[in-house]
N, C-alpha and C positions, 0 to 999 in steps of 0.2 A: 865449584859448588853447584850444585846439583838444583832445580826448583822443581817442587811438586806441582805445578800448575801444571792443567794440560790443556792444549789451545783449543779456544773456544770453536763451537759451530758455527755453520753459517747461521742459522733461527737464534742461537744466544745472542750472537754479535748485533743481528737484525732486532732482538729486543731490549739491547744497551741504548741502541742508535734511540729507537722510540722511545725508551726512556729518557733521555736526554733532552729531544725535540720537544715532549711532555713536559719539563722540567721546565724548561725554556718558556716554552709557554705560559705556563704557571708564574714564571718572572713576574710576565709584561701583564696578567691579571691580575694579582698581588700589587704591583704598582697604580693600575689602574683605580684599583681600591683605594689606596690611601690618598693618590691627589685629589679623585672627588669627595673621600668624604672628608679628607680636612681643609681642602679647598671650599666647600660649601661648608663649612661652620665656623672659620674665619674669616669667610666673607658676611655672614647673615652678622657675627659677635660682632665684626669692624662698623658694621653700617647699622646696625641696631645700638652701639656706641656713641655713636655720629649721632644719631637721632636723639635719644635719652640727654645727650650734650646739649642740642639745639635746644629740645625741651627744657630743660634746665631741672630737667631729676638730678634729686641729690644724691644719687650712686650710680653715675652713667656706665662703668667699668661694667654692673654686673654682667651683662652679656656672657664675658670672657670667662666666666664662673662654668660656662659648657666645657669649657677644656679637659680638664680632670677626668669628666665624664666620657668624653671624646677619645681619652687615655684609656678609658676601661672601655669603650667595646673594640678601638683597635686591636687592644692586648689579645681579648677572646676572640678577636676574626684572625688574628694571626696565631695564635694558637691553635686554634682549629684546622686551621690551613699547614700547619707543620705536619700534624697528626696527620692527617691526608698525604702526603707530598711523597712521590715516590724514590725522587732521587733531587742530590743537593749537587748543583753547579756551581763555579769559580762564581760568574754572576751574582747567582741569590746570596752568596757570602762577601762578595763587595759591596750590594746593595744593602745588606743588613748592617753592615760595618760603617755604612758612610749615613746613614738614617739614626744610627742612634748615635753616632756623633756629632749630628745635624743636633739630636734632642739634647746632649751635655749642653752644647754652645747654647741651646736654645734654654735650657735652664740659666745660664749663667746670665745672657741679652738679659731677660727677664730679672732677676737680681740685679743687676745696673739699672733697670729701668724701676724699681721699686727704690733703691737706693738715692739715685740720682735723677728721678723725672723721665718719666717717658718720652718725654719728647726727645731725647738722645734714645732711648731705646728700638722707637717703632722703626725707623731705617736701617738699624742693625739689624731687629728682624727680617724687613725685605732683603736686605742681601744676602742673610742667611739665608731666605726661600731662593734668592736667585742661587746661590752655590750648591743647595742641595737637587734642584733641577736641572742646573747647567751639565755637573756631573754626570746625574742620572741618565740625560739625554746624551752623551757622549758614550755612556756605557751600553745601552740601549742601541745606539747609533740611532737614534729619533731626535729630528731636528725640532717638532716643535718644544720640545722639552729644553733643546740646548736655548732658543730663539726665548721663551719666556725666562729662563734664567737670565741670561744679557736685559731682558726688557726690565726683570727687576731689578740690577744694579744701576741703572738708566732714573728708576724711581727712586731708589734708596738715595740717589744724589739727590733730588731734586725735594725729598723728605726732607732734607737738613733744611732747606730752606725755607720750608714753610712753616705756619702755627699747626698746632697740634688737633684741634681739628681734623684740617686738610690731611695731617698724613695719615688718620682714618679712611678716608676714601683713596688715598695711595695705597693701604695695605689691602683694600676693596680690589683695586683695578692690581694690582701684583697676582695674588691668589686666581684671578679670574686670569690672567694671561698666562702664569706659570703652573698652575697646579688644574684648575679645570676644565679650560681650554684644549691643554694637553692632556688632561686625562677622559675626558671623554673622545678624542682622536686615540689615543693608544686603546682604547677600549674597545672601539669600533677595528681595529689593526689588529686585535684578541681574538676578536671575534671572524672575521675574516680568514685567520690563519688555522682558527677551530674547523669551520666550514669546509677550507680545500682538505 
């Protein structure tokens, strides 16, 4: 069997390769996106919670009402960012793959924790964020990503044990070790790798 391809040049081959590196990089910016901006808006929801709680408002939850909304401008930056995207990597399709299976499990946490009290929910959360970071950082090969996913199953224990309160500022210090921590170092690692 015969193939009609004919082998590429050197300058084609040389603009796969850039394409690629380009792709690549696009990853680890795309990433850096989502752990800051849902890192800072489950941190502000968790500890704006906390407080409204202390206060003794009669709907301390609302905070977490950001979420939804949090859904719609992820949706339209990653959308926009497809439309742009030159070329799609093994990577960017693990990471899309393990992120919106982070978000089923994270609809369903949520459903137990509406059904049966949050206070068994919020720990499942952080272990959730620790899985989806540990991963991430493994794929990645970025340690602080793997290090804040271990730090949040480290929390997610130590959630059962508390009152409900307190695991408000555990899902405070989770988000701040595993998602913004690491994502403003992967962003500076973005950037750096733009520059050379």
């Amino acid at each position: 069997m015969e193939t009609t391809e004919k082998p590429l040049t050197g300058p084609e081959s040389l603009l796969i390769i850039q394409q690629m590196i380009q792709a690549a990089k696009e990853d680890l910016s795309d990433n850096s996106f989502d752990l800051l901006f849902w890192g800072w808006l489950v941190m502000v929801a968790s500890l704006a919670h906390y407080m409204l709680l202390l206060a003794h408002f009669d709907k301390p939850w609302l905070p977490w009402a950001l979420m939804p909304l949090g859904g719609v401008v992820s949706g339209i930056y990653h959308y926009r960012q497809e439309k742009r995207r030159t070329a799609r990597t093994p990577l960017s399709d693990f990471m899309s793959f393990l992120w919106i299976g982070f978000s089923v499990l994270l609809i369903i946490v949520l459903g137990v924790g509406m059904r049966y009290g949050w206070q068994q929910a919020y720990p499942l959360l952080i272990a959730l964020y620790g899985l989806g970071t540990f991963v991430s950082g493994g794929a990645l090969r970025f340690r602080p990503l793997v290090y804040g996913g271990a730090a949040c199953w480290l929390l997610a224990t130590a959630a059962f044990l508390v009152p409900f309160p307190t695991q408000l500022l555990l899902v405070a210090a989770a988000v701040l070790v595993s998602y913004i921590i690491p994502g403003h170092l992967l962003k500076a690692r973005f950037r750096r790798g733009r520059a050379v």
